[in-house]
C-alpha positions as CSV (number, residue, x, y, z in Angstrom):
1,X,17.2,33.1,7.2
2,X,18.6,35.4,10.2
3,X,19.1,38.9,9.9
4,X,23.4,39.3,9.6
5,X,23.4,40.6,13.1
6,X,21.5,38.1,14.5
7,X,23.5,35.4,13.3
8,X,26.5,37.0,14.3
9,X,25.4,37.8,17.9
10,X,24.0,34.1,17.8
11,X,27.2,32.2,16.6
12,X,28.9,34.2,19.5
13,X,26.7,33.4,21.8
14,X,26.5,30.0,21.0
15,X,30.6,29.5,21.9
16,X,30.2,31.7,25.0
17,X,27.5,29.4,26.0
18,X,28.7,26.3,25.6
19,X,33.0,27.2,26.1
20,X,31.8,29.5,29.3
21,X,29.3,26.7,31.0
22,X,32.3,23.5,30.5
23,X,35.2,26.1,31.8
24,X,32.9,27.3,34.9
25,X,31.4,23.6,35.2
26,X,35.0,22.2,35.7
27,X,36.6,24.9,37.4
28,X,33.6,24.6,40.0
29,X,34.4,20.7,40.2
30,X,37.9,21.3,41.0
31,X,38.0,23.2,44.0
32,X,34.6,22.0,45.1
33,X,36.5,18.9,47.1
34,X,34.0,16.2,49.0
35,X,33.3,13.0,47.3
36,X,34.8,14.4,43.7
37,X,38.5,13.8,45.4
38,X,37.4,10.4,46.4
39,X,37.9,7.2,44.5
40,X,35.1,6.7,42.0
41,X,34.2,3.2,40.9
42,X,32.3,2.9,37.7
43,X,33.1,-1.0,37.8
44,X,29.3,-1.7,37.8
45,X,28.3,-0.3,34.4
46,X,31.3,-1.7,32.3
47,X,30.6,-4.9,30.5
48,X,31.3,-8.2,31.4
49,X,34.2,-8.5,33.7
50,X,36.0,-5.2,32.6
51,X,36.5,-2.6,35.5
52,X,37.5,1.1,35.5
53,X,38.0,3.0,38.7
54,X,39.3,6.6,39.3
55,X,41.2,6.9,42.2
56,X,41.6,10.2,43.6
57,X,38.7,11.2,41.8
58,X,37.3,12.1,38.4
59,X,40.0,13.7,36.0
60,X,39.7,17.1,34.5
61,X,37.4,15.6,31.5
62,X,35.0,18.0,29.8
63,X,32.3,15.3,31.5
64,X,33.4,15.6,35.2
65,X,31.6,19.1,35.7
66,X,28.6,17.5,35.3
67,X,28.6,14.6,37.7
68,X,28.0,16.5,41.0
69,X,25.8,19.6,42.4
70,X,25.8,22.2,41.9
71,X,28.5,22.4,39.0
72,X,26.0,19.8,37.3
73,X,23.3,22.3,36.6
74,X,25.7,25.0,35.0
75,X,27.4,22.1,33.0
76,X,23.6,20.9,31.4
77,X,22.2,24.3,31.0
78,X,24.9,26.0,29.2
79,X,25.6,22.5,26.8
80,X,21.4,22.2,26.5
81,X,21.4,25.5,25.0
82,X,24.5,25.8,22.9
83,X,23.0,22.1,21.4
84,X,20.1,23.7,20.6
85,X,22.2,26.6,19.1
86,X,24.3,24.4,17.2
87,X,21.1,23.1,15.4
88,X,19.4,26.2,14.6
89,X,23.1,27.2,13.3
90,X,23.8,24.7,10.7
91,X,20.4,24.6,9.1
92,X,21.6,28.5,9.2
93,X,24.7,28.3,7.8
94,X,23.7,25.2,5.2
95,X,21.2,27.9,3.2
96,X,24.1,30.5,3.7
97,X,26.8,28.4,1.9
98,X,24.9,27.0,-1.1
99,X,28.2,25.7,-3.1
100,X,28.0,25.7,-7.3
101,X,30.1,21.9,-7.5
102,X,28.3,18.5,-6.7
103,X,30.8,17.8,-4.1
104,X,31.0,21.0,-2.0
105,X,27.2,20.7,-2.4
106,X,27.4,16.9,-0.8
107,X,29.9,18.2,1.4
108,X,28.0,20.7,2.4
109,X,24.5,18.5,3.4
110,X,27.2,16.1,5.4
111,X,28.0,19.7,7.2
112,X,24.2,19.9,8.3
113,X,23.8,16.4,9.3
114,X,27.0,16.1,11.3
115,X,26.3,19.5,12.9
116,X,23.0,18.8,13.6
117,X,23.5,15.4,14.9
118,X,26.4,17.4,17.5
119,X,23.9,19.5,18.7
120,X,21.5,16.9,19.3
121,X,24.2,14.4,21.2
122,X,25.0,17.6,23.4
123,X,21.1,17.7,24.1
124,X,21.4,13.9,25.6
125,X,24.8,14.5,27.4
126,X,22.8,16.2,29.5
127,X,20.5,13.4,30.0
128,X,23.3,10.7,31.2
129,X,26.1,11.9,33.2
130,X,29.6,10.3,33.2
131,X,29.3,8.7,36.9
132,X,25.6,7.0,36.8
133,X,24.8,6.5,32.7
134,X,28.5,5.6,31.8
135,X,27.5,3.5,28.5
136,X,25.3,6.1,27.0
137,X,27.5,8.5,28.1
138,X,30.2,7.6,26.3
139,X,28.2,6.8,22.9
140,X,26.7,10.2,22.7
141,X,30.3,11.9,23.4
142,X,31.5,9.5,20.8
143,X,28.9,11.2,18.6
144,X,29.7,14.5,19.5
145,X,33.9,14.0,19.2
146,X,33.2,12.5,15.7
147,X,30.6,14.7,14.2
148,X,33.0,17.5,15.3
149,X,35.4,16.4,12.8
150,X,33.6,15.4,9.9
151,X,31.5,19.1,10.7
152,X,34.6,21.0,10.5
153,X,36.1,19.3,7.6
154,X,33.2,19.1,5.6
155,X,32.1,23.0,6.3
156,X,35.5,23.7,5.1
157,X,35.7,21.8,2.0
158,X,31.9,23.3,1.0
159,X,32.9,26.9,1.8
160,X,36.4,27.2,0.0
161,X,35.4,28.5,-3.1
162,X,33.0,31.0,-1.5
163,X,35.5,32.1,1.4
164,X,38.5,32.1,-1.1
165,X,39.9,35.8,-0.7
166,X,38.2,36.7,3.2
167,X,40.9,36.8,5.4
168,X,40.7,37.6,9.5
169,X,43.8,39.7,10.4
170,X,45.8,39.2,7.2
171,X,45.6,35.6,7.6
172,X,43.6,33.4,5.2
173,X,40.8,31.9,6.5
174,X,40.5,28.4,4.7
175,X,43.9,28.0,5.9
176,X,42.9,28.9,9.6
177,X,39.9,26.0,9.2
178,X,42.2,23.3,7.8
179,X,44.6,24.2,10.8
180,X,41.9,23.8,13.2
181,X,40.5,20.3,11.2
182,X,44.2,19.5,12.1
183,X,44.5,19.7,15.6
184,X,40.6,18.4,15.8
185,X,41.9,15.1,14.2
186,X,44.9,15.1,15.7
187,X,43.5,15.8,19.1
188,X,41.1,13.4,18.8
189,X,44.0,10.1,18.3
190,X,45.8,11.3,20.7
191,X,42.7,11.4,23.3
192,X,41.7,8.1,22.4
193,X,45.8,6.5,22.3
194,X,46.3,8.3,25.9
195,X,42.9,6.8,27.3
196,X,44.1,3.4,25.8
197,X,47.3,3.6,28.2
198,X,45.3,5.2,31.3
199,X,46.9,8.5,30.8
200,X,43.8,10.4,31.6
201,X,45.1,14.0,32.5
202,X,46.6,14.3,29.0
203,X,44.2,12.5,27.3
204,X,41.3,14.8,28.8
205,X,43.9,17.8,27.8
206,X,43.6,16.7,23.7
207,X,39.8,16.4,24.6
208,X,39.7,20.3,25.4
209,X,41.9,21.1,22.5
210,X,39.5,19.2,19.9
211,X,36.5,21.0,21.7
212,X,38.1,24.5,21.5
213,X,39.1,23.5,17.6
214,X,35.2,23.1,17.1
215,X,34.6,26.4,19.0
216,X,37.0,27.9,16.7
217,X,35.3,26.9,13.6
218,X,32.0,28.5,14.6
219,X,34.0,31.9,15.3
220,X,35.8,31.8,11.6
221,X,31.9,32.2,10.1
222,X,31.9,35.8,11.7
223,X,33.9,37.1,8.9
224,X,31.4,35.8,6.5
225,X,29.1,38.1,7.5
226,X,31.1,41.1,9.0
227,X,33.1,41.5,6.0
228,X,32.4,44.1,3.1
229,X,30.8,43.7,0.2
């Protein structure tokens, strides 16, 4: 196991990581003009006789920073390494919570296998970006989006007994968790019902807010380890 304030400098630097790199990633795409303002057509890699096209270029999803140089390379580094982060941490955080009841145990391995399999699908994002590996693309996002949930709802469940009476500024902090397993579902239909309908501006907004949910969660761990005994 980590030393306290390694884990707590790691779990910090695994959101500034991975929050900093998409933020910078994006921002670079968006005011970096040249073919990213031009229509893309992804036609080619959609099966069968579907298209999809972006005109005016890509929109602000988390996955645009990392279709073009030199925004590309800050996008993979910074998501390579908080995936790698995001492994170490819940193998980390699994021997940390250690629940008494069956279920928050169970809950508690489905916590480890989601996180690990998020940091992993970050890992490959990498590998396949949005405009020239569309198809793999999209099924390790899927992976990530999905593991995100279950991840946060799962760690929450397993840790309620444990983090019963630790609050973080007066407010309770199983109650912050379930807020943020809220908006991460709820995020996550609305992406997916916007996309549907080719709303893609809000529909990549709810796919920031379920990423910055997930974010979240790793920060509410800091008072686990900051607090007194």
């Amino acid at each position: 196991m980590m030393r306290d304030e390694t884990l707590r400098r790691a779990l910090i630097l695994g959101v500034v990581l991975t929050v900093g790199s998409l933020l910078l990633s994006q921002v670079m795409m968006q005011v970096a003009g040249g073919p990213r303002d031009q229509t893309i057509d992804l036609s080619d890699q959609m099966p069968g006789d579907e298209t999809l096209e972006f005109e005016g270029g890509l929109p602000p999803f988390i996955s645009s920073g990392g279709a073009f140089q030199p925004e590309k390379t800050v996008f993979n580094i910074g998501l390579a390494l908080g995936g790698l982060l995001m492994i170490a941490l819940s193998f980390e955080i699994f021997q940390r919570t250690d629940p008494t009841p069956r279920k928050r145990k169970i809950a508690n391995r489905i916590a480890l296998a989601s996180g690990v399999i998020v940091g992993f699908s970050m890992l490959n994002l990498t590998a396949h970006p949005l405009t020239t590996s569309l198809m793999p693309h999209i099924f390790w996002a899927m992976n990530i989006f999905w593991g995100a949930q279950i991840w946060i709802g799962c760690l929450t469940y397993a840790r309620a007994d444990i983090d019963a009476e630790l609050t973080w500024r007066g407010h309770d902090i199983n109650r912050i968790r379930w807020s943020l397993f809220a908006v991460a579902i709820l995020s996550f239909q609305l992406m997916t019902a916007l996309l549907a309908t080719q709303q893609l501006v809000e529909s990549a907004l709810f796919e920031w807010t379920l990423t910055f949910s997930a974010e979240a969660m790793i920060l509410t761990l800091i008072p686990t380890i900051t607090a007194d005994p």
